[in-house]
C-alpha positions in Angstrom: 137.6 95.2 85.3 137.9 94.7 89.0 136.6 97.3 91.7 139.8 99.4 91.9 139.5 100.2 88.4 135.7 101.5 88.6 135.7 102.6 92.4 133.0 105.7 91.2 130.7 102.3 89.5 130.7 100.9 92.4 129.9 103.3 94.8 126.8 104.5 93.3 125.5 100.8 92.5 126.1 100.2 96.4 124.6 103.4 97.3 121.4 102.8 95.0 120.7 99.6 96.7 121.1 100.9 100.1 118.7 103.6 99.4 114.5 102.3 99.4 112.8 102.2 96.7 109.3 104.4 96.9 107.7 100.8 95.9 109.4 99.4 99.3 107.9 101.9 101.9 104.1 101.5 100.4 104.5 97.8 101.0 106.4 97.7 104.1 103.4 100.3 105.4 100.5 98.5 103.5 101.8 95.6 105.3 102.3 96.7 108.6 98.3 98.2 108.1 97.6 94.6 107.3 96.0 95.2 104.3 96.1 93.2 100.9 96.8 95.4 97.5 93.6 94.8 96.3 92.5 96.3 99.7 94.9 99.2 99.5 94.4 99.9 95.5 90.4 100.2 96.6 91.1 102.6 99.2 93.2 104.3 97.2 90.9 104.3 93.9 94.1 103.4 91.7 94.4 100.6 89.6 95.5 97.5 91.3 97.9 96.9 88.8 99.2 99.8 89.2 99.8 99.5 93.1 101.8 96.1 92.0 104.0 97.5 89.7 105.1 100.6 91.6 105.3 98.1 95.3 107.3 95.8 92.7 109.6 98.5 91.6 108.8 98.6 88.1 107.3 101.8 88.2 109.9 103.6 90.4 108.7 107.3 89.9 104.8 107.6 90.1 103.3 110.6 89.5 102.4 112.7 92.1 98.7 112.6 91.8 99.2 108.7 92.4 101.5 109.5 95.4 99.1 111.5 96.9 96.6 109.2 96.7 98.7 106.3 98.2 99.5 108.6 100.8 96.3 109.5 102.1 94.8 105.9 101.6 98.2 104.9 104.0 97.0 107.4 106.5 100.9 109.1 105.8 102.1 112.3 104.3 104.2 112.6 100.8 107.4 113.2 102.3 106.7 109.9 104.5 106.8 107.5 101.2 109.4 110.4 99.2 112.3 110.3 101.5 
């Protein structure tokens, strides 16, 4: 099937891939603070492998407790890393 015939498909995969990822922002931020995951995950007193998965996108909804905590050890709020 081409494009034409799954226009509503296509819009949403576009429009998932435009928007960022929760895992995106804490490594664009982490890395602009120059500091390694293992530095970050210590800060943050989370699991480093934790911090990997959700900055690799395989955890894409974290819990909020986690969130919180990635948010203060970033030096941001919650709505900084949820919007």
């Amino acid at each position: 099937m081409g494009l034409r015939q799954r226009p509503y498909l296509y819009y949403h995969t576009m429009e998932n891939k435009q928007r960022k990822e929760i895992g995106d922002k804490i490594k664009a931020l982490r890395i602009k603070q120059e500091l390694t995951q293992d530095a970050l995950a210590r800060k943050c007193d989370i699991p480093y492998t934790t911090l990997t998965k959700i900055e690799s996108n395989v955890i894409t909804k974290p819990s909020i407790q986690t969130v919180a905590k990635i948010a203060k050890g970033l030096g941001v709020s919650i709505d900084d890393l949820i919007k």
